[in-house]
VOGULUM-156696 format. One record per atom (N, C-alpha, C): residue in three letters; x, y, z; atom name. Coordinates in steps of 0.02 Angstrom, whole numbers, plus 32768, in hexadecimal, padded with zeros to 4 digits. Example, Ala and Ser with C-alpha at 12.3 -4.5 7.8 and 13.67 -1.06 7.14 Angstrom:
2
[rec ALA; [8294; 7EE4; 8186]; N]
[rec ALA; [8267; 7F1F; 8186]; CA]
[rec ALA; [8294; 7F5B; 8186]; C]
[rec SER; [8282; 7F90; 8162]; N]
[rec SER; [82AC; 7FCB; 8165]; CA]
[rec SER; [8285; 8002; 818A]; C]
//
This chain:
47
[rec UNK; [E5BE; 8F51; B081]; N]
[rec UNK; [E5C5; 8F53; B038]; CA]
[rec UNK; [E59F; 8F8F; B01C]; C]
[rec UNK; [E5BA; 8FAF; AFF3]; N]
[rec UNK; [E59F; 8FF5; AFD7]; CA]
[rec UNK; [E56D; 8FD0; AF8C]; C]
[rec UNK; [E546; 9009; AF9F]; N]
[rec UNK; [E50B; 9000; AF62]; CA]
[rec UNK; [E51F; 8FF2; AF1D]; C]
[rec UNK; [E56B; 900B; AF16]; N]
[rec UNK; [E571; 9006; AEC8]; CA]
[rec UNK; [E588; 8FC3; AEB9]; C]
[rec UNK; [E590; 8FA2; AEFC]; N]
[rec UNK; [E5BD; 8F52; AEEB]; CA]
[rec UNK; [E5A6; 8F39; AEA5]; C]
[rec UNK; [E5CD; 8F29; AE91]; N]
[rec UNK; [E5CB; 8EFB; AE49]; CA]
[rec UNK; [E600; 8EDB; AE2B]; C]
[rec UNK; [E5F2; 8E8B; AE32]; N]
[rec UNK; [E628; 8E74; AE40]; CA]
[rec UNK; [E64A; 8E4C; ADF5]; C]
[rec UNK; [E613; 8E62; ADC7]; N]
[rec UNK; [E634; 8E59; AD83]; CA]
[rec UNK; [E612; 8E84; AD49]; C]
[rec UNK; [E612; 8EBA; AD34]; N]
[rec UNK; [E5F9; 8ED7; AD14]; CA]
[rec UNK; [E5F8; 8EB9; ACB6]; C]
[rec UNK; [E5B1; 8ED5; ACBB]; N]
[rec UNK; [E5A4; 8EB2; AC57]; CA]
[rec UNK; [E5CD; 8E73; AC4B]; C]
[rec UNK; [E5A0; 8E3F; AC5F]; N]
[rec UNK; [E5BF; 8DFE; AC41]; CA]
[rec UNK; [E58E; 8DEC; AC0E]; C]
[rec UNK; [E598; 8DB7; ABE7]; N]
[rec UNK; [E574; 8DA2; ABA7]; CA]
[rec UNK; [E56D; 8D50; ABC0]; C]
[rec UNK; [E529; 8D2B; AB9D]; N]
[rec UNK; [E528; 8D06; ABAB]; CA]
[rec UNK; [E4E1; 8CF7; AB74]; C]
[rec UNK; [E4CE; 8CA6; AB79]; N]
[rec UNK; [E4A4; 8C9A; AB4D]; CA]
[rec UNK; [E46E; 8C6E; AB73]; C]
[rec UNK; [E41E; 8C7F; AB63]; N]
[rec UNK; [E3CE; 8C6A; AB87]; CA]
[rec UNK; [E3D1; 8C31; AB5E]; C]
[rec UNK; [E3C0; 8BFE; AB62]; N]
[rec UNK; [E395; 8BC4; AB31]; CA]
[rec UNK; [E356; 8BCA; AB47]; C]
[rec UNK; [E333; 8BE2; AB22]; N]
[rec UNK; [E2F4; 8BDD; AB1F]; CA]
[rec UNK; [E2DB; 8BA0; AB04]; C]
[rec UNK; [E296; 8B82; AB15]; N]
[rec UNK; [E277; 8B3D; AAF8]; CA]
[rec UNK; [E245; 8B68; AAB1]; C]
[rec UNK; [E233; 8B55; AA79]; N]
[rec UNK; [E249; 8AF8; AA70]; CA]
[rec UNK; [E291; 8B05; AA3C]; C]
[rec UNK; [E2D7; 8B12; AA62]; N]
[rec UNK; [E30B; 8B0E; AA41]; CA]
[rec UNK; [E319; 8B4A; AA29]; C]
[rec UNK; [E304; 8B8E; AA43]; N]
[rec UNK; [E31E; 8BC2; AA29]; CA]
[rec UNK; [E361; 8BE7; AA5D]; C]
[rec UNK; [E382; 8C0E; AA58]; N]
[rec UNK; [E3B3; 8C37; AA7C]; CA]
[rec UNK; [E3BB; 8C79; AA89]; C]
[rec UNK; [E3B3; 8CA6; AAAC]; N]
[rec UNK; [E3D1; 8CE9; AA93]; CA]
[rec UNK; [E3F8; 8D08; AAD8]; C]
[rec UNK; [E424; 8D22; AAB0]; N]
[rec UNK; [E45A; 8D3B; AAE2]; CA]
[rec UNK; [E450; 8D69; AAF9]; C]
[rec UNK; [E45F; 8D6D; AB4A]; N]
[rec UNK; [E447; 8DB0; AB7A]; CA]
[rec UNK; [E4A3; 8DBF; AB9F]; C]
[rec UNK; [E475; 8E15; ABA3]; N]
[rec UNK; [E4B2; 8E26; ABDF]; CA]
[rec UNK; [E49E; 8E22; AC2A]; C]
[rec UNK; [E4CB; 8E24; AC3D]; N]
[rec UNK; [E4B6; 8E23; AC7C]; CA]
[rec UNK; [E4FF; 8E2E; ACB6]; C]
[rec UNK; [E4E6; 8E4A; ACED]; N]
[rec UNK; [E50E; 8E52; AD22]; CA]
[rec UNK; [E50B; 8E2A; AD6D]; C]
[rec UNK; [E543; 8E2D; AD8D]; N]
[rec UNK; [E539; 8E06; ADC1]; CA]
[rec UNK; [E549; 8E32; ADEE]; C]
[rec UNK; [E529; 8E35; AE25]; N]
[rec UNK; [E51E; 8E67; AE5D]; CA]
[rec UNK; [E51C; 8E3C; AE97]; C]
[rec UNK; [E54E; 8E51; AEC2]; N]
[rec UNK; [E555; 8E30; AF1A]; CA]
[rec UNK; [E51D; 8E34; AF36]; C]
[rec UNK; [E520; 8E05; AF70]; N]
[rec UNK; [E4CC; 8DEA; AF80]; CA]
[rec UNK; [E4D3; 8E3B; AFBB]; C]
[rec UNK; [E4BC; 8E5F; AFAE]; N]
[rec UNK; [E49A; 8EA0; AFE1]; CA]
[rec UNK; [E473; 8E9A; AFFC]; C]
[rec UNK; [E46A; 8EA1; B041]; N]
[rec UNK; [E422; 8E96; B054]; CA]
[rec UNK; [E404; 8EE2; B064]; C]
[rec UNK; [E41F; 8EFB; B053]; N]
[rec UNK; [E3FB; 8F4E; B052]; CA]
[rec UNK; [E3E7; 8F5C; B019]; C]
[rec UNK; [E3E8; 8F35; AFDD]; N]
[rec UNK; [E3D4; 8F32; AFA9]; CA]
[rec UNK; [E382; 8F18; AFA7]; C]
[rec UNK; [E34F; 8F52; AF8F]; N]
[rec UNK; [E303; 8F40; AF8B]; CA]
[rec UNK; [E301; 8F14; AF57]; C]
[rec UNK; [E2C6; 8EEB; AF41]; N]
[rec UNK; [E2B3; 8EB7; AF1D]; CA]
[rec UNK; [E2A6; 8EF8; AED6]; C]
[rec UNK; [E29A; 8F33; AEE6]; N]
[rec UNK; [E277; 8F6F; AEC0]; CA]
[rec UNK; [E2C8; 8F66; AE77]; C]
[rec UNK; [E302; 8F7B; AEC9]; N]
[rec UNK; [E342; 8F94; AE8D]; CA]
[rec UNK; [E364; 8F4E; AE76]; C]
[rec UNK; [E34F; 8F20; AE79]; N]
[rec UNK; [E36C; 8EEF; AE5B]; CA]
[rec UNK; [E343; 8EDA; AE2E]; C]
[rec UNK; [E2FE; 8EF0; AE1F]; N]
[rec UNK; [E2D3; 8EE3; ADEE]; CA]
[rec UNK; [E302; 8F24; ADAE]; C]
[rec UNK; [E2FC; 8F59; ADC4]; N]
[rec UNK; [E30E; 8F88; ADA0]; CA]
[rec UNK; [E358; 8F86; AD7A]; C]
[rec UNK; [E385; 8F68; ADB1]; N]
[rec UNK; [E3D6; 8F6B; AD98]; CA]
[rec UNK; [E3C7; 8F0C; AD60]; C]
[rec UNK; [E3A7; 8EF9; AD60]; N]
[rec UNK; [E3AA; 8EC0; AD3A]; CA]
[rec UNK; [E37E; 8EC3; AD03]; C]
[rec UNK; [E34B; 8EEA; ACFF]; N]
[rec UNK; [E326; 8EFD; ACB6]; CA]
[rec UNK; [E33B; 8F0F; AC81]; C]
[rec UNK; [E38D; 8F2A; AC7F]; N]
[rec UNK; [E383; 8F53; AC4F]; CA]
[rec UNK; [E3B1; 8F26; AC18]; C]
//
């Protein structure tokens, strides 16, 4: 599997936070890589 795998790009979705708040994040879903460091999956999910 090549580094750029990504297996759904910019999805939307919503956090519930306690006590009863919400806010909506983006986020991506990326194939399980195992050549993938803990470093670039911190980095590709921050932003």
């Amino acid at each position: 599997m090549s580094r750029d795998a990504v297996t759904q790009p910019a999805a939307f979705g919503i956090v519930y936070k306690p006590p009863g708040t919400v806010r909506p994040v983006k986020y991506t879903i990326v194939a399980n890589d195992q050549g993938w460091s803990k470093n670039e999956m911190i980095h590709l999910t921050s932003k």
